[in-house]
C-alpha positions in Angstrom: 10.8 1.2 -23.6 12.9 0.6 -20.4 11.6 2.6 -17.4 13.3 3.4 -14.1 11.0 3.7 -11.3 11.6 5.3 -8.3 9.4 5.1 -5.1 10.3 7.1 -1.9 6.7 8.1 -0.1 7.2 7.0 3.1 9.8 4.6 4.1 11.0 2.4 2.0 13.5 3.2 -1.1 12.8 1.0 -4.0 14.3 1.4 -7.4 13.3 -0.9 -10.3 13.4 -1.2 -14.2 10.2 -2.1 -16.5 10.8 -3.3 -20.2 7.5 -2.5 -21.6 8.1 -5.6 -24.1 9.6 -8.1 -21.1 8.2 -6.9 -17.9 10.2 -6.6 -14.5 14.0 -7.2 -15.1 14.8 -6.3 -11.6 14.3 -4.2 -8.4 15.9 -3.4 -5.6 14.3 -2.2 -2.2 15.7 -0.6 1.5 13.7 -0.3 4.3 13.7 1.6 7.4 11.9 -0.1 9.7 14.8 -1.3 12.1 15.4 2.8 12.7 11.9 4.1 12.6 10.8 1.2 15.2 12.3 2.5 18.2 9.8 5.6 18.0 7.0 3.5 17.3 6.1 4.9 13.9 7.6 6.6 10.9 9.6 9.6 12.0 9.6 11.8 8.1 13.1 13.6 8.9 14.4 11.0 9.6 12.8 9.0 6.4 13.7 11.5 3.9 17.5 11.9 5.1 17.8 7.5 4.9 16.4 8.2 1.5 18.7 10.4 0.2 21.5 8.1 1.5 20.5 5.1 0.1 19.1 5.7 -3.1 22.5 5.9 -5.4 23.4 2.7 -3.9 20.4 1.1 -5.0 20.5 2.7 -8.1 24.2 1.0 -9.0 22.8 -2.3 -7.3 20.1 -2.2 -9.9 22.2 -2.0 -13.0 24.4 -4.5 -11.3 21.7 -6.8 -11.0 19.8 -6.3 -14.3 23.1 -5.8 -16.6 21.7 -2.5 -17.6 23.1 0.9 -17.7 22.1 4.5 -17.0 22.1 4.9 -21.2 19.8 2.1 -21.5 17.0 3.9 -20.1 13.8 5.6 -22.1 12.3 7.0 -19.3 12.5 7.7 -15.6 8.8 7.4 -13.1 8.9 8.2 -9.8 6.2 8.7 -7.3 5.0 11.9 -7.0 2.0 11.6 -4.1 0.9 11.0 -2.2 3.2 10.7 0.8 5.6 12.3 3.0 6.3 15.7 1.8 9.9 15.5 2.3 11.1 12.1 1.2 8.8 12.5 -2.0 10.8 15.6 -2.7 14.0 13.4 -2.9 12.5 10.4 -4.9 11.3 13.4 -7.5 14.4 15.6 -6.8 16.3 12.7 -8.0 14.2 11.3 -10.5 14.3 14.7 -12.5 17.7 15.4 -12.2 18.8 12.2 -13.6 16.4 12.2 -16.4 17.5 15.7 -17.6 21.2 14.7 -17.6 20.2 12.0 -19.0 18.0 14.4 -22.0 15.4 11.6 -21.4 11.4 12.3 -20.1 10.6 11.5 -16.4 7.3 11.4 -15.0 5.5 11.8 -11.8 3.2 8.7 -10.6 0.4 8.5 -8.3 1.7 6.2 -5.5 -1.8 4.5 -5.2 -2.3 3.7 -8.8 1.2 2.2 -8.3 -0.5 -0.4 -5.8 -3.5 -0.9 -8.2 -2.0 -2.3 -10.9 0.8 -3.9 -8.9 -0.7 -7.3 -9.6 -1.0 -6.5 -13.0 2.8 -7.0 -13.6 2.0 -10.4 -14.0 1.2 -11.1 -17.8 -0.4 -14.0 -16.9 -3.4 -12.0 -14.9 -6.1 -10.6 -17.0 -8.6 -8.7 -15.1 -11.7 -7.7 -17.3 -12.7 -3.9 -17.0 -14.9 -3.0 -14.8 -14.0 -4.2 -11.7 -13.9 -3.4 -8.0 -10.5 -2.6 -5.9 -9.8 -2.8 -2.3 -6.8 -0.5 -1.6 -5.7 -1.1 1.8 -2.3 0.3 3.6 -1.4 2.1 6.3 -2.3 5.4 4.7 -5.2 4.6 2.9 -8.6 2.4 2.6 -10.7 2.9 -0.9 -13.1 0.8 -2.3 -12.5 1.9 -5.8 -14.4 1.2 -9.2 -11.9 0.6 -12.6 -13.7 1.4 -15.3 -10.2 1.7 -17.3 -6.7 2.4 -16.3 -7.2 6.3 -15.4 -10.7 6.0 -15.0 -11.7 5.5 -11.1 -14.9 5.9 -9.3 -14.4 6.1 -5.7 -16.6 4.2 -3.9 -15.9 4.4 -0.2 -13.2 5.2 2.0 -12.0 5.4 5.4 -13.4 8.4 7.2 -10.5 8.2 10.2 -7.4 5.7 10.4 -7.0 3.5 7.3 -6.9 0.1 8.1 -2.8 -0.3 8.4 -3.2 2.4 10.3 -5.5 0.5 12.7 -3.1 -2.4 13.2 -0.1 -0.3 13.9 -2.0 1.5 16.9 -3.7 -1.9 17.8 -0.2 -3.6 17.8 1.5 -0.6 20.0 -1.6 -1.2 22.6 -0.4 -4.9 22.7 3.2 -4.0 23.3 3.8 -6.1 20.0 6.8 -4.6 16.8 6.2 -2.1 14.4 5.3 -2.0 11.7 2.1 -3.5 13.4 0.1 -5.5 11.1 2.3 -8.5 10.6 3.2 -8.8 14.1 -0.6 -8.6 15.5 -1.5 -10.8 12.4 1.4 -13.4 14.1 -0.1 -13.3 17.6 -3.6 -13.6 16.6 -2.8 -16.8 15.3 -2.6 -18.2 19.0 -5.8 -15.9 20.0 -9.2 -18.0 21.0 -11.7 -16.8 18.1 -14.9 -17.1 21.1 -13.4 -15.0 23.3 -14.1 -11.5 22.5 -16.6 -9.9 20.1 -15.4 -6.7 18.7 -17.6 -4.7 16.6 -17.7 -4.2 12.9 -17.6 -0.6 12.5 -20.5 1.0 9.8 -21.7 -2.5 8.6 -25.0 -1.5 10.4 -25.7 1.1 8.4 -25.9 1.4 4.4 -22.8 2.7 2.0 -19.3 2.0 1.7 -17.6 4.3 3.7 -15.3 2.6 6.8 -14.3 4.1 10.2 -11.6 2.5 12.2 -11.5 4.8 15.4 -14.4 3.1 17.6 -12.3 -0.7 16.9 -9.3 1.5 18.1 -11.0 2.7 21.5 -12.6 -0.5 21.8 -9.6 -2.1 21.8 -7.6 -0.1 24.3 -10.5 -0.2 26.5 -10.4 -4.1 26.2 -6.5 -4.1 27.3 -7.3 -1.7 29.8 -9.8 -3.9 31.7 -7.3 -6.6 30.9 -4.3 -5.4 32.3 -2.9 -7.1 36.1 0.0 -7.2 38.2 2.2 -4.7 39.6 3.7 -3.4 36.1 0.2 -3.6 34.6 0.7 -5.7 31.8 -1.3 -8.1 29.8 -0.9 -12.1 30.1 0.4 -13.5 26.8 -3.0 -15.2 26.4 -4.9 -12.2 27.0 -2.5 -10.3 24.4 -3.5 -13.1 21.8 -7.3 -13.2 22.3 -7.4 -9.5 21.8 -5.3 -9.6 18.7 -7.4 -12.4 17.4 -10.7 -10.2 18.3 -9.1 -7.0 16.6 -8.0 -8.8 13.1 -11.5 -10.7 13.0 -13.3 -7.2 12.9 -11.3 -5.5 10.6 -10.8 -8.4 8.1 -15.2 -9.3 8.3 -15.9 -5.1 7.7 -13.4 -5.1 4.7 -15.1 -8.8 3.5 -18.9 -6.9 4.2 -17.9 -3.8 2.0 -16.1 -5.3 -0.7 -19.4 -8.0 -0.8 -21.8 -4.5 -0.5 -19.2 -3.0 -3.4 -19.2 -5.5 -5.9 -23.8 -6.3 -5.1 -23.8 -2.4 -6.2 -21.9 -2.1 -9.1 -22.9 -5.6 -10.6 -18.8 -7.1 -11.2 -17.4 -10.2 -10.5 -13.8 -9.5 -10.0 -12.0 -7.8 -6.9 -8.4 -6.9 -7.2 -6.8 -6.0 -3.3 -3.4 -4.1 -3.7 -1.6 -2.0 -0.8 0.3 -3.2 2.3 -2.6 -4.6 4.3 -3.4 -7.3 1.1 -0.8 -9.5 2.4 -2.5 -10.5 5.3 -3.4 -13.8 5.1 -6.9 -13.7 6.9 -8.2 -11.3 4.6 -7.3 -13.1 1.9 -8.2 -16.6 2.8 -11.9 -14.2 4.4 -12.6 -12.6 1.4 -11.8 -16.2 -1.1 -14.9 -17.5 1.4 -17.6 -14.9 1.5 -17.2 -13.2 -2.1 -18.6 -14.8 -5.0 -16.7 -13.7 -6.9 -12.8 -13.7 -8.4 -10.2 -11.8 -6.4 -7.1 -11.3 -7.2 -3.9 -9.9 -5.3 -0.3 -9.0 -5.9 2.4 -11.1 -4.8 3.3 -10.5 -1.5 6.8 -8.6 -2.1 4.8 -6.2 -3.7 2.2 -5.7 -1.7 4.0 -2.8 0.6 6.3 0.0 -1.3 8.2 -0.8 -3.9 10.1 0.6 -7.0 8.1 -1.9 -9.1 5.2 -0.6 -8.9 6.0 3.0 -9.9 8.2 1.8 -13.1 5.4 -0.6 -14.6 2.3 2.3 -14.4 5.2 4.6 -15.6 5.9 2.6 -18.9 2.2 2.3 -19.2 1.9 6.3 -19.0 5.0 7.4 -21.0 4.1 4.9 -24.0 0.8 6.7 -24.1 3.0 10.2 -24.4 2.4 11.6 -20.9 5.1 13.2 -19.4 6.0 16.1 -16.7 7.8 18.8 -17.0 11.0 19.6 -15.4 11.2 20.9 -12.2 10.0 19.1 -8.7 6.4 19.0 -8.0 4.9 16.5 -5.2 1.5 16.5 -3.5 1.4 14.9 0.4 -2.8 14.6 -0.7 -3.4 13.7 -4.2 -6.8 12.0 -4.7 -7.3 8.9 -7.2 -9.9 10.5 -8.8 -8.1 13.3 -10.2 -6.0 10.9 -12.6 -6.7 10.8 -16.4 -6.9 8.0 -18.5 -3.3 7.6 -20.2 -3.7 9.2 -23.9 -6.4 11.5 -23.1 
């Protein structure tokens, strides 16, 4: 079964195809950050216009790539929530539109499941059920149990700002790039680890819940009384140290909870998927403090991407589920609400 997936939640436009017999055979990907960085954040008119220009392009780039064609296909995903109202809406528009002219089934994917079974593209990664996953972007934080591909018990989330979030308001505090995470994650690795102590938000306090807004005012208040000179700006060093600081307590609450998660449901293995999972403290943190094994996607699909949305969709369709025609997307969609494929 050969699956087109298309993923268009926020802003990136990524097109792949699955084999369900030979994996990825290629996928192609456009980002916007170079337009949405002068504002500082994702502007979504803006997103969902980029995405209707750029997605036929990628589209022919695919088959170009892969040596495929649009009558090769058994199936078309794309994701369906959650996300950006509008640019979902063209990823579904376009996804269903192609499908029906094409008489084939498309089906609508839950952009988060997409990220937690990205690393499970690899056949060489066997993850035995149950296990604990960290999702971890700039739109969401979850500890999640996997009892079974459909079958999720959430665990604990992000009560404010997800965790990306975080290091996208951190990094505009700074004056550092957008997106921020890899750009504070790049200063922070000049930062003196003794110099601040930021806290570790709800690691005081039983459960698995995170908040992010206190490390967010405690940041700005810590540039604030850092700030000198006529145009009020920070010293590279001071800019560094605070980065470091910042990073250090969001990686050691994610390395608490996911130590807390896996002590309370009695696992061993912790899969990390979403954009965040890339950075490289977290990883190298949570390889130290968990006994346990943790496994993570590789890093081109750790943020949005086509990829993602095509393998879940093979996994789905070969189990019969498909949607119906017409375009339905959901900016909220929780995890929880998804079936096990076949049920």
């Amino acid at each position: 079964m050969l699956i087109l997936g298309i993923e268009t939640s926020c802003d990136e436009t990524g097109v792949a195809l699955y084999d369900s017999q030979h994996g990825l055979l290629a996928d192609a990907l456009h980002s916007q950050i170079d337009m949405h960085a002068q504002y500082g954040g994702v502007v979504p008119e803006l997103a969902s216009r980029d995405h209707i220009r750029k997605i036929s392009p990628l589209l022919e780039q695919l088959f170009d790539d892969s040596g495929h064609n649009l009558n090769d296909l058994n199936g078309v995903a794309y994701t369906a929530g959650p996300g950006l109202i509008g640019a979902l809406m063209v990823g579904a528009g376009f996804g269903q539109s192609l499908a029906w002219s094409l008489g084939i089934p498309a089906l609508g994917v839950h952009h988060m499941e997409g990220h937690l079974m990205a690393p499970l593209m690899d056949p060489e990664i066997e993850v035995p059920l149950p296990f604990v996953a960290l999702l971890v972007s700039g739109g969401h934080t979850q500890l999640v149990k996997v009892k079974a591909i459909g079958s999720y018990e959430l665990l604990g989330e992000s009560l404010d700002d997800a965790a990306g979030e975080a290091f996208d308001k951190a990094a505009k505090m700074l004056d550092l790039g957008f997106p921020g995470g890899p750009y504070l994650a790049k200063c922070a690795e000049h930062g003196d680890p003794g110099r601040f102590r930021f806290p570790r938000p709800m690691t005081d306090r039983p459960g698995l819940d995170f908040s992010f807004s206190g490390l967010k005012t405690f940041t700005l208040n810590t540039v604030n009384d850092h700030v000198s000179g006529a145009d009020h700006q920070l010293s590279d060093k001071d800019r560094a140290d605070i980065a470091r600081a910042f990073e250090e307590a969001v990686v050691d609450t994610m390395a608490i909870k996911c130590r807390r998660a896996l002590e309370q449901t009695g696992v061993d293995h912790l899969l990390m998927a979403g954009g965040v999972s890339a950075n490289a403290r977290l990883r190298e943190r949570l390889g130290e403090k968990l006994n346990a094994t943790v496994i993570y996607p590789p890093a081109q699909y750790c943020t949005d991407n086509g990829a993602m949305i095509a393998h879940v969709g093979a996994l789905r369709m070969a189990a019969g589920e498909r949607s119906p025609l017409g375009v339905a997307v959901r900016a909220r969609w929780p995890l929880t609400e998804l079936s096990v494929p076949g049920d």
